[in-house]
N, C-alpha and C positions, 0 to 999 in steps of 0.2 A: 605415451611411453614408447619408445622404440621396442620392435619385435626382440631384437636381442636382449635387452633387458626384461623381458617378459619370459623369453625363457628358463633365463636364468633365476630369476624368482617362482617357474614352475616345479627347480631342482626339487625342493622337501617332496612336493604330493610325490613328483615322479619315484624318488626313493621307496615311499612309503608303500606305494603303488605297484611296485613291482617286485620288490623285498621276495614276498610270500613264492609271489606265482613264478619266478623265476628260480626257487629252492625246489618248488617243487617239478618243475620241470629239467630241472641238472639230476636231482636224486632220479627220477623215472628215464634218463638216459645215459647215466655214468654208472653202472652196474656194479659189482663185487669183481666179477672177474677180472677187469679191466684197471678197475681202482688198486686191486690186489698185485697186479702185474707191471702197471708200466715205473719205470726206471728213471724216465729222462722225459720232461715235456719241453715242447716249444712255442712258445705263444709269435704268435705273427699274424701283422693286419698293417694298412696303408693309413698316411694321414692319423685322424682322431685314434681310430683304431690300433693302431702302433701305439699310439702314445697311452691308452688303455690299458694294453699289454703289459710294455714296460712298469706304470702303475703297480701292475698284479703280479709282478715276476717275486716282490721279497713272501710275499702272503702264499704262495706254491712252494716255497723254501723252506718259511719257518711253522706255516700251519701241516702243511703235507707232506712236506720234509726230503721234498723232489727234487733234485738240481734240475733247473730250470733256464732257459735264456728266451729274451725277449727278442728278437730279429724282424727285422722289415722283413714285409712278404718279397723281396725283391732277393736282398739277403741270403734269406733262409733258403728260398728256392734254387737258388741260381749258382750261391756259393756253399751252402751249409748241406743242403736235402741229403745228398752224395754222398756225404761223409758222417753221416749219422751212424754210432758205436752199432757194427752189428748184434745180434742177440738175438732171442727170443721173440715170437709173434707178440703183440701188446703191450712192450716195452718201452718201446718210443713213441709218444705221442705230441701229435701238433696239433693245435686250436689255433685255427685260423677265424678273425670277427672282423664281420661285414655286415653293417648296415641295411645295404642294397642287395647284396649278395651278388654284387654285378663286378667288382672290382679285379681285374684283367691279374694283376700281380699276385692277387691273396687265390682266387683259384686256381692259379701255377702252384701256388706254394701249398696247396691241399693236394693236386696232382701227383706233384715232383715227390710231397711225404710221401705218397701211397705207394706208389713207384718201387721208390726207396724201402719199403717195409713196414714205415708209421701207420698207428692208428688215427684215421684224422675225425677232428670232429669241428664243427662248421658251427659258428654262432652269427647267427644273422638274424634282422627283423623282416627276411621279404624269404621264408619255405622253399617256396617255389623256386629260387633262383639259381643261376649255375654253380652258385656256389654253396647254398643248400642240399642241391641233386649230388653235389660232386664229392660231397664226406660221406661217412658212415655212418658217423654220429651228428645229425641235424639240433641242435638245443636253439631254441625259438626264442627271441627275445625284444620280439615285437611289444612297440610302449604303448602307454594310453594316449588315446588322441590328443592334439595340440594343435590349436590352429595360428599357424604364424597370420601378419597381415596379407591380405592380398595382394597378389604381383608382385613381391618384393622375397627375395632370397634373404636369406638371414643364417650367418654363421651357428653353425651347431653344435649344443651346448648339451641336450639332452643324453643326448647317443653315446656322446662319451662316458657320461655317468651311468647310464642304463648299461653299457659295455662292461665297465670296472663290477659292478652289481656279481655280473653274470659270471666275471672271470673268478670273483671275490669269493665267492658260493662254489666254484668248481672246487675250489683250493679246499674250503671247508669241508667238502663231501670225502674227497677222498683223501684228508688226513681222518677224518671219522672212519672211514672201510677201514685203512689201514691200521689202524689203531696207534695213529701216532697220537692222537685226543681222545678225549672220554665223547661219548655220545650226550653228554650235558656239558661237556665244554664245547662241543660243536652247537648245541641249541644257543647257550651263552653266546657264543661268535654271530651265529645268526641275527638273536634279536640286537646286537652291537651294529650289524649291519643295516636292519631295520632303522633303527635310533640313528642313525645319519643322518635322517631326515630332519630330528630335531638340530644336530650340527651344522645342518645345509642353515636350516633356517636364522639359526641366530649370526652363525658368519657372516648372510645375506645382509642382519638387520645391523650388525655393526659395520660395514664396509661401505654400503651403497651411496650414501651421504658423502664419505672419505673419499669415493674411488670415482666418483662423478666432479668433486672440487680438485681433485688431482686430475684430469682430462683436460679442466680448465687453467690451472695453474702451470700445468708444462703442457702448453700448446704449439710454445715454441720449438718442440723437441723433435727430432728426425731421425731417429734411430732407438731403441728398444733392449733392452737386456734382463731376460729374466732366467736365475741362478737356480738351479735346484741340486739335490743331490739322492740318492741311493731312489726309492718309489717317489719321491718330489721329481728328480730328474724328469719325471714323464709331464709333472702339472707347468714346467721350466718349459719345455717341447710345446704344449698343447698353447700355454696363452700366449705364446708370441707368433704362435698360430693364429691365434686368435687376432693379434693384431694385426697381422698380415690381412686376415681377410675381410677384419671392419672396417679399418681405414686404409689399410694399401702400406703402413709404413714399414719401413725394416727391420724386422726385432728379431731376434734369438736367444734360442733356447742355449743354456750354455751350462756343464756341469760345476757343481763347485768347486772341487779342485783347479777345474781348468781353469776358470778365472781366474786365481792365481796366478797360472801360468802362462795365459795371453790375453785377457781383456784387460790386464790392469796395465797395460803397455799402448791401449788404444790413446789416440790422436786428441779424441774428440771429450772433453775431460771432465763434460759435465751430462754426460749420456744417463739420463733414467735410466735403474738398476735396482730390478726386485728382487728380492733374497726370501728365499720362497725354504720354510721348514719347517718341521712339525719339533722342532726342538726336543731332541733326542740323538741317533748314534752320531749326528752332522754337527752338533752345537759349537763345540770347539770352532771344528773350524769354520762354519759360519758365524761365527761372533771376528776372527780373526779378518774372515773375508769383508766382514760389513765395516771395522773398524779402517781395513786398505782400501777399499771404497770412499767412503769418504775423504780418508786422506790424498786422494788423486784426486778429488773435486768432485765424482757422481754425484748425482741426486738419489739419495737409498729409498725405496720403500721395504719397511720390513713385512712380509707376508705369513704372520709365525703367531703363536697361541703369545697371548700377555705375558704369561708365567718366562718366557725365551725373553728377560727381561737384560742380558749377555749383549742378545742383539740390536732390540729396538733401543738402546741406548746410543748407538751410533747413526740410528736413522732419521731423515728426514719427516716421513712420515711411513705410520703404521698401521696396516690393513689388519686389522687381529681375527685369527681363526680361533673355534671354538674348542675350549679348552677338553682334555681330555679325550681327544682321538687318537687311538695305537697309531703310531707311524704308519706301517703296513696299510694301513684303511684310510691316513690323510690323504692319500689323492683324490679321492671321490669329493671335499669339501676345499683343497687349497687352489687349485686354481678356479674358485669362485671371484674371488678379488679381482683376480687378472684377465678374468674373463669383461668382468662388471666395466675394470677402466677401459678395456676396449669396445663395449660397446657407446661406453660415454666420451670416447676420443671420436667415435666416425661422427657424434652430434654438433663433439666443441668444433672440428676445422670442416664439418659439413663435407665431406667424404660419403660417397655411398657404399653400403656393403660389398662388397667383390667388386672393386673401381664400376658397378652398376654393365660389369660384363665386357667395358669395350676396351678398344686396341687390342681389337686382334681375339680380346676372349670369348669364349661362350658358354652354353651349358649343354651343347649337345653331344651327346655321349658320355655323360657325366664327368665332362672337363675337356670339351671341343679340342683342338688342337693337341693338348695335351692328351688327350687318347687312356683316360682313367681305365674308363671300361672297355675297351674297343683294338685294347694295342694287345699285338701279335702275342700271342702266347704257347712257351712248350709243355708238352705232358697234354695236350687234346686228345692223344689216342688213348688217355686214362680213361677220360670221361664216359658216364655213363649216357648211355641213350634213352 
């Protein structure tokens, strides 16, 4: 079995696995005062991590009742930090999540908050790193061991769901401080969270089969499109992501609306095109977008619970997510599918993970040339020593 599909069949334990310890480690560093106080949060991170965010942005809205925006750490830093509503100490807060804790853009954008007057708080699985040092609030969200294959890089599937967990549970604590939920609707949200793990599972067991004969049936394909909308938007972002880095091909993340508005004009007329939704406040008009779709020639895959029966009626074929996930909380389970057909595309046209580093790539400094970690950054005189 290829590493990437290994991970992504590790998604249930990891849920299950982390659930617990990562609640209890948001409650013992998101306090009263601070849950009581802030106004305005900003979730920001690069890659996976962005798309994490965005993920968690409607669950800070409607559990916590925060107006919230999601922004690259490039974004937030460079154009937003500055212009953050003044106020009050503890008002504005930004959760910056890093993996590595090493990422050049997302500890600007913990800097540039603080700068500015946010409270920042740093979700990473590596303490020690600069961008652990660099918040005030550290929340740990180191996973259980995994061991990919040897020598072999493999597009990451865990972190971003270990990331949602972390953001998922922030949201939960401090609509509970605040009393926008009862302290037993907040247990209830929890063990909902936990129980993802059963929704990982079954999505896994209904898709895998489907999403590995679909790698082999459009092998022919050179280009990618996957549609999402309101917290889907982020799982639309992540697995054309995803494709990018298993096989190299071109896919994008695209909102549903927009595709209305300009993919349904593209050239190429028979481009795969996943319609990614938890069938609910988007139904409409993804059943509308899936039926234009087809009608220009795409090849649909529907990415949506069975019951979204509006949609899969117009599709080619259908990845079916497991029934009965809040919206808010389907990202951490829909782009499983899209994750799955990309690791089963790098097998069908024999592609190696991250074109296997070369022309010109590499992995030093966590993205060689590209300069991930390494590229110049302002707000260093924030930093702590």
């Amino acid at each position: 079995m290829n590493g990437m599909v290994e991970q992504i069949h590790s998604i249930p334990g990891l849920i299950r696995g982390v659930a617990r310890s990562y609640d209890e480690a948001v409650r013992n560093k998101v306090d009263h005062m601070l849950s009581l106080s802030v106004k305005r949060v900003y979730l920001t991170g690069c890659g996976d991590s962005h798309h994490a965010s965005l993920g968690a942005e409607m669950a800070f809205e409607h559990i916590a009742g925060i107006p919230t925006e999601a922004l690259t750490s490039m974004q937030y830093a460079r154009y937003a930090a500055q212009f953050m509503p003044k106020s009050e100490p503890g008002t504005n807060l930004v959760i910056g999540t890093s993996v590595s804790g090493e990422v050049s853009r997302t500890l600007e954008a913990l800097l540039l908050g603080k700068k500015y007057g946010a409270t920042t708080i740093a979700m990473t699985a590596t303490p020690g790193s600069r961008i652990g040092r660099a918040a005030e609030i550290m929340i740990d969200t180191t996973q259980p061991p995994f061991q990919d294959p040897p020598g072999v890089h493999v597009p990451g599937v865990r972190s971003y769901v270990a990331n949602q967990i972390g953001l998922l549970l922030v949201a939960i604590r401090l609509g509970e401080v605040r009393g926008r939920i009862l302290t037993s609707e907040a247990d209830k949200l929890r063990k909902e969270i936990e129980l993802l793990g059963d929704a990982a599972e079954k999505t896994i067991a209904a898709c895998d089969g489907i999403a590995k004969q679909m790698a082999e049936e459009w092998k022919d394909a050179r280009e990618f499109v996957f549609v999402g909308g309101g917290p889907n938007f982020a799982s639309a972002l992540f697995t054309a992501a995803k494709v990018l880095e298993a096989s190299g091909d071109s896919a994008l993340g695209q909102d549903t609306e927009e595709w209305g508005h300009l993919q349904y004009f593209a050239r190429q007329a028979d481009t795969p095109t996943f319609l990614i939704s938890a069938g609910d406040r988007d139904l409409s008009r993804m059943t509308e977008i899936a039926v234009a779709a087809r009608q220009v020639g795409r090849r649909v895959a529907a990415v949506v619970p069975a019951s979204a029966s509006s949609i899969t009626a117009s599709a080619n074929s259908v990845l079916p997510l497991a029934e009965g996930v809040r919206e808010m909380f389907a990202p951490v389970i829909s782009a499983i599918p899209g994750s799955l057909f990309a690791a089963y595309r790098s097998d069908a046209i024999g592609e190696p993970f991250f074109r296997n580093f070369t022309g010109g790539r590499s992995t030093e400094g966590g993205g060689g040339i590209s300069r991930i970690r390494t590229s110049d950054t302002e707000g260093l005189d924030q930093m702590p020593s």
